[in-house]
C-alpha positions as CSV (number, residue, x, y, z in Angstrom):
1,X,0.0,0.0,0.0
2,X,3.0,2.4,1.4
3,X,4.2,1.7,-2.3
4,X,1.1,2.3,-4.3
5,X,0.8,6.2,-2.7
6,X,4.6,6.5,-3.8
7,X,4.1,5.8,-6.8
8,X,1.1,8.0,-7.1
9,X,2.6,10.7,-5.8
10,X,5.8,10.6,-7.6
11,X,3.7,10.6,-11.1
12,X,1.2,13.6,-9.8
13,X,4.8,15.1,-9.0
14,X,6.2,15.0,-12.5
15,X,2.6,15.6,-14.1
16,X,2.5,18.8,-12.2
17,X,6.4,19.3,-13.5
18,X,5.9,18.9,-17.4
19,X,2.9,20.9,-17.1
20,X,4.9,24.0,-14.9
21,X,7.3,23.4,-18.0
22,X,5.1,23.5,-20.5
23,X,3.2,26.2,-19.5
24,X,6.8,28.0,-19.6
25,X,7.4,27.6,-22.8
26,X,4.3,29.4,-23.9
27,X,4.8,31.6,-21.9
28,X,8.5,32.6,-23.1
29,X,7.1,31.8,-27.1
30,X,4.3,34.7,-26.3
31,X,7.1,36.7,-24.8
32,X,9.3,36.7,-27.5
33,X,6.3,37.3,-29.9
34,X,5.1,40.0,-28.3
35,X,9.3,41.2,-28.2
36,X,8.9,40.8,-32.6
37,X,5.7,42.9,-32.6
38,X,7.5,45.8,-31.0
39,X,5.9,45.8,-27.9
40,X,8.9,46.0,-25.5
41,X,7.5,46.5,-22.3
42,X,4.9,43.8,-22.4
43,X,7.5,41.6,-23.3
44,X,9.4,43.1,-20.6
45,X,6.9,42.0,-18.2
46,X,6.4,38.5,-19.4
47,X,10.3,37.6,-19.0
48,X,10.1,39.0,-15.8
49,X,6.9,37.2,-14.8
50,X,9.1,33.9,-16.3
51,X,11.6,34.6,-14.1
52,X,9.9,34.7,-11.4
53,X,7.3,31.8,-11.6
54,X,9.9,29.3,-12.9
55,X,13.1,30.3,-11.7
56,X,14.9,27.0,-11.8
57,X,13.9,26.4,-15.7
58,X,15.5,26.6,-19.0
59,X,12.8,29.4,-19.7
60,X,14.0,31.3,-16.9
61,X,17.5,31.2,-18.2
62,X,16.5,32.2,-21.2
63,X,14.3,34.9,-19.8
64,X,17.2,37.0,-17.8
65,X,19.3,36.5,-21.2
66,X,16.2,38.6,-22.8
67,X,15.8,41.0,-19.9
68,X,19.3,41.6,-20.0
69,X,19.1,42.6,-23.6
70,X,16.0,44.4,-23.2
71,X,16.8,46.5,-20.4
72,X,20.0,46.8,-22.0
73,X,18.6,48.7,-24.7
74,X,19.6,46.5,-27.5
């Protein structure tokens, strides 16, 4: 039984994971599109929201490199 609510708990676990990651990635695309469109500072704030939300992901990484950029004025 101890093993059975492991298990089910360790796949809600990564579920919730690839879903935190997923929603990431739109995030960051939407980001970047709104970055092509011109609109700087909504772009601005969608990195920044990145960064904070997923801190430890690839899209935060990529994020600050944008930010960086950004607020850079590049």
């Amino acid at each position: 039984m101890k093993r059975v609510v492991l298990l089910v708990m360790g796949a809600a676990l990564m579920a919730v994971t690839a879903c935190s990651a997923e929603k990431g990635k739109e995030q960051f695309d939407t980001a970047q599109f709104e970055e092509k469109q011109n609109n700087r500072d909504h772009a601005i704030q969608l990195y920044e929201e990145i960064v904070r939300t997923y801190p430890d992901s690839p899209f935060a990484a990529k994020a600050r490199e944008r930010l960086a950029a950004l607020k850079g004025g590049k």
